[in-house]
C-alpha positions in Angstrom: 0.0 0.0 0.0 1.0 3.6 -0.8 0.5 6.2 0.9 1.0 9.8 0.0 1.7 12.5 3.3 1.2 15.8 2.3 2.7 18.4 4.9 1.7 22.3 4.8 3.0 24.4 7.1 1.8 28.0 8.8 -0.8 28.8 6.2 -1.5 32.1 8.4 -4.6 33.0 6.4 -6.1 36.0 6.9 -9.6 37.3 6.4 -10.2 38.4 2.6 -7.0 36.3 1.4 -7.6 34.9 -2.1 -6.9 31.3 -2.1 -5.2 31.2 -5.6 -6.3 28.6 -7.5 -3.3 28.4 -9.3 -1.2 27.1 -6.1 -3.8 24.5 -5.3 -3.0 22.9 -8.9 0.7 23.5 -8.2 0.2 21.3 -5.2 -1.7 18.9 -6.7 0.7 18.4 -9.9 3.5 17.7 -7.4 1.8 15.2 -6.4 0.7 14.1 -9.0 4.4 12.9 -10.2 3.7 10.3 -7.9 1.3 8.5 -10.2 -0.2 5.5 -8.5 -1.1 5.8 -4.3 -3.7 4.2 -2.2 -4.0 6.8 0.4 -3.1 10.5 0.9 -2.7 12.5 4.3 -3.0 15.9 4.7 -0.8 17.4 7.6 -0.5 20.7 8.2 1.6 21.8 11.0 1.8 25.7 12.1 -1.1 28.5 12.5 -3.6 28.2 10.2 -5.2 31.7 10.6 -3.2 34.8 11.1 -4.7 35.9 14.1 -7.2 32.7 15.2 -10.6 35.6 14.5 -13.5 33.6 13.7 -13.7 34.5 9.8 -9.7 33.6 9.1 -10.7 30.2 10.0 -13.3 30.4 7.2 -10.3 31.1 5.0 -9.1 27.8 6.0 -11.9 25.8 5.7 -12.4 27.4 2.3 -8.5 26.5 1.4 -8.8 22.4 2.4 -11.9 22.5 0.7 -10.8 23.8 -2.6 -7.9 21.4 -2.0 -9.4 17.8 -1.1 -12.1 18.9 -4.1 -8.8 18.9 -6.5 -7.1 16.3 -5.3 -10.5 14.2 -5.3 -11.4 15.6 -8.7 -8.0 15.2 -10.4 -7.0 11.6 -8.7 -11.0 9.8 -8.9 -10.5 9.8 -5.2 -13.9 9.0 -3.5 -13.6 7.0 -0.4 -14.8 9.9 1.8 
């Protein structure tokens, strides 16, 4: 079995930031070099939100959702 760790670090989004789509696929291509995996993990280490206010954190959520959508999207991934 392969499995695929992904590890972001101190994302420190801010309320208003534009989550560039364009970084998401840069992600996702990098893994995608990896071809063939079972599993991925998503780790991310660090703050999250720049100053932990209620609306940065629905920057984040809006950043691992537009993530896990492209991984799931680009990889058939639907064991959620």
């Amino acid at each position: 079995m392969k499995i695929v760790f992904l590890h972001l670090s101190d994302l420190h989004l801010k309320q208003g930031s534009h989550i560039e789509q364009t970084k998401i696929e840069k992600v996702v291509d990098a893994i995608n070099v990896i071809k063939e995996f079972d599993e991925f993990v998503i780790i991310c280490s660090g703050d999250l939100a720049m100053t932990g206010a209620f609306n940065e954190y629905k920057q984040v959520r809006k950043f691992f959702g537009s993530l896990i959508s492209k991984f799931m999207s680009t990889f058939n991934y639907d064991k959620f």
